[in-house]
N, C-alpha and C positions, 0 to 999 in steps of 0.2 A: 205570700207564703201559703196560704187559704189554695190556692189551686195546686199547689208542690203536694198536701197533706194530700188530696183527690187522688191526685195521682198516684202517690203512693196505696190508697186503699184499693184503689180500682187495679192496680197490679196484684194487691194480695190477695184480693178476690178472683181475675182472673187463675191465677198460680193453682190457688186452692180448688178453684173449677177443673182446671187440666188434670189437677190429681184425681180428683174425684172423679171423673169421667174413664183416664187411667184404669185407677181401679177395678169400676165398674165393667171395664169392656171383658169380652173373654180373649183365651188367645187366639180364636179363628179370627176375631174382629179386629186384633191388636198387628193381625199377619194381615189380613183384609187389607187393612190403613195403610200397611207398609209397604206391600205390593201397588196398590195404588201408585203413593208415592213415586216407587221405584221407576213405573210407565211412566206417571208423569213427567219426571227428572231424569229420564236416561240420557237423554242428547245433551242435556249439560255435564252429565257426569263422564261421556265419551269424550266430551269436546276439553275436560278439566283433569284428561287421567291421567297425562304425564307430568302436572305438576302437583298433584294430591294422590298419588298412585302408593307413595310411600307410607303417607301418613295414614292412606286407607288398611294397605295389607299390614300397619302395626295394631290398629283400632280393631280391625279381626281378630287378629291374633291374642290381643287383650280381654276381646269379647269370646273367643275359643276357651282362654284359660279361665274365666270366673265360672261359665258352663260349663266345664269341670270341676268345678268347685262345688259345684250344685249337685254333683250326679255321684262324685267320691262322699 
């Protein structure tokens, strides 16, 4: 049980790390990451868009409306 509790702190420490990092970044750096990302993962994301195509243009549309939420 001794390595179950490790694990467990080592996740809440990475967790609190990501947020912390999060936080810290600005938003050219948070676009930065994300563009990154995007290059990296486009061929997966072309080769996955007929079957994740739906679930993508609802997760925009979710993410359109709380950035309205922000701006109202």
């Amino acid at each position: 049980m001794g390595g179950l509790k490790v694990l467990r702190e080592s996740q809440d420490y990475f967790h609190q790390e990501e947020t912390r990092l999060l936080r810290a970044a600005s938003v050219q750096e948070s676009i930065h990451d994300w563009l990154r990302l995007q290059a990296s993962f486009e061929w997966q994301l072309q080769q996955t868009a007929d079957l994740f195509e739906q679930d993508r243009w609802k997760a925009l549309s979710e993410l359109q409306s709380r950035l309205k939420l922000l701006i109202d």
